[in-house]
C-alpha positions as CSV (number, residue, x, y, z in Angstrom):
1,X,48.8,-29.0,-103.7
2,X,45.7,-31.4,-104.9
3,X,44.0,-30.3,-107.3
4,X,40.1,-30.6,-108.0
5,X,38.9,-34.2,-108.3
6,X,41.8,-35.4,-106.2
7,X,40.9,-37.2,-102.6
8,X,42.7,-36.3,-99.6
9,X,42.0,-38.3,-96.2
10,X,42.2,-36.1,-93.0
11,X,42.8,-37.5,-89.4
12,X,42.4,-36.1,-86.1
13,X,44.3,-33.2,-85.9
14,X,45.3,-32.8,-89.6
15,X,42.6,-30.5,-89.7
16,X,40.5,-27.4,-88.1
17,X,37.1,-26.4,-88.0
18,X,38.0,-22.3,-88.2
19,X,41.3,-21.3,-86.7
20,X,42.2,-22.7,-83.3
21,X,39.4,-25.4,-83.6
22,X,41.1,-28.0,-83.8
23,X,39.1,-31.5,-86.0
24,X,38.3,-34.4,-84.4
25,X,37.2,-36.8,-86.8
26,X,37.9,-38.9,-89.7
27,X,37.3,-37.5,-93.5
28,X,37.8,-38.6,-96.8
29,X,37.6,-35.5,-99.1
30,X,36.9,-34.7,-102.7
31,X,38.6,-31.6,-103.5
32,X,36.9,-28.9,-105.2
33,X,39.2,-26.4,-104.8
34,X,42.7,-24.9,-102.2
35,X,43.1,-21.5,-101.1
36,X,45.9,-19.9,-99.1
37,X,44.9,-19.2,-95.0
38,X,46.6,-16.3,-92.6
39,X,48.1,-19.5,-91.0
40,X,50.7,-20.7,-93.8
41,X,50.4,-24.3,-91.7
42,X,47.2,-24.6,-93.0
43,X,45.2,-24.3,-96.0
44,X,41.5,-23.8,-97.0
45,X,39.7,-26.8,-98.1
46,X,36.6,-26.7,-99.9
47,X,35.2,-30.1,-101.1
48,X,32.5,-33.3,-101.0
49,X,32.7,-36.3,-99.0
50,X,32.6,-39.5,-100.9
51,X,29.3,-40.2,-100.5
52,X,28.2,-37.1,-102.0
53,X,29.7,-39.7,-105.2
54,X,27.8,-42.4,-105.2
55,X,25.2,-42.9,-107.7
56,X,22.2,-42.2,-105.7
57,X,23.5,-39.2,-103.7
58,X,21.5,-35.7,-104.7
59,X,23.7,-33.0,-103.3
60,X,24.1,-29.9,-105.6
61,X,26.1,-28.1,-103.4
62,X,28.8,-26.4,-104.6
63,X,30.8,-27.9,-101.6
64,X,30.0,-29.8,-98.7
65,X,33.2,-29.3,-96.6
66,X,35.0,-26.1,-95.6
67,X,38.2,-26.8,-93.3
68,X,41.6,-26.0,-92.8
69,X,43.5,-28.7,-93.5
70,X,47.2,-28.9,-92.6
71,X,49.6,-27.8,-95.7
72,X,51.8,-30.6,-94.9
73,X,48.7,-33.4,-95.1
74,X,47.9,-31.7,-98.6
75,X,51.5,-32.0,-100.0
76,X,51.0,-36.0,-99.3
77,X,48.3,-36.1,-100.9
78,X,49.3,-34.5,-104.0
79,X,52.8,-36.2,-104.1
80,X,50.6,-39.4,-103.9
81,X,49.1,-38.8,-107.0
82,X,49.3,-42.2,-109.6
């Protein structure tokens, strides 16, 4: 799995809003931290967009995203680490 720091992108359908709701759009993610869901196809997500990077961003939240994000998706990611 990624671990914080790491960037994951998630597509259409690689993702859900709560269970059953299935995502819709595009995100690039800055993980903050993975935890284990009742659905073992997907995992909870807590992290920042990019822009919550850049220099003149203010956000002090702890995270910014909360979704399920497919276990497989996160496995890529992590395997894609340099």
């Amino acid at each position: 799995m990624p671990t914080a720091g790491d960037r994951v992108k998630v597509r259409p359908g690689e993702w859900q809003a709560s269970p059953g709701v299935p995502g819709h759009t595009q995100h690039d993610i800055r993980i903050v931290s993975v935890h284990e869901s009742h659905d073992q196809a997907y995992a909870w997500v807590y992290g920042h967009g990019l822009e919550c990077s850049w220099p003149t961003a203010d956000c002090t939240a702890p995270w910014c995203f909360e979704l399920l994000v497919s276990v497989d998706v996160l496995a890529a990611a992590a395997g894609a680490r340099p």
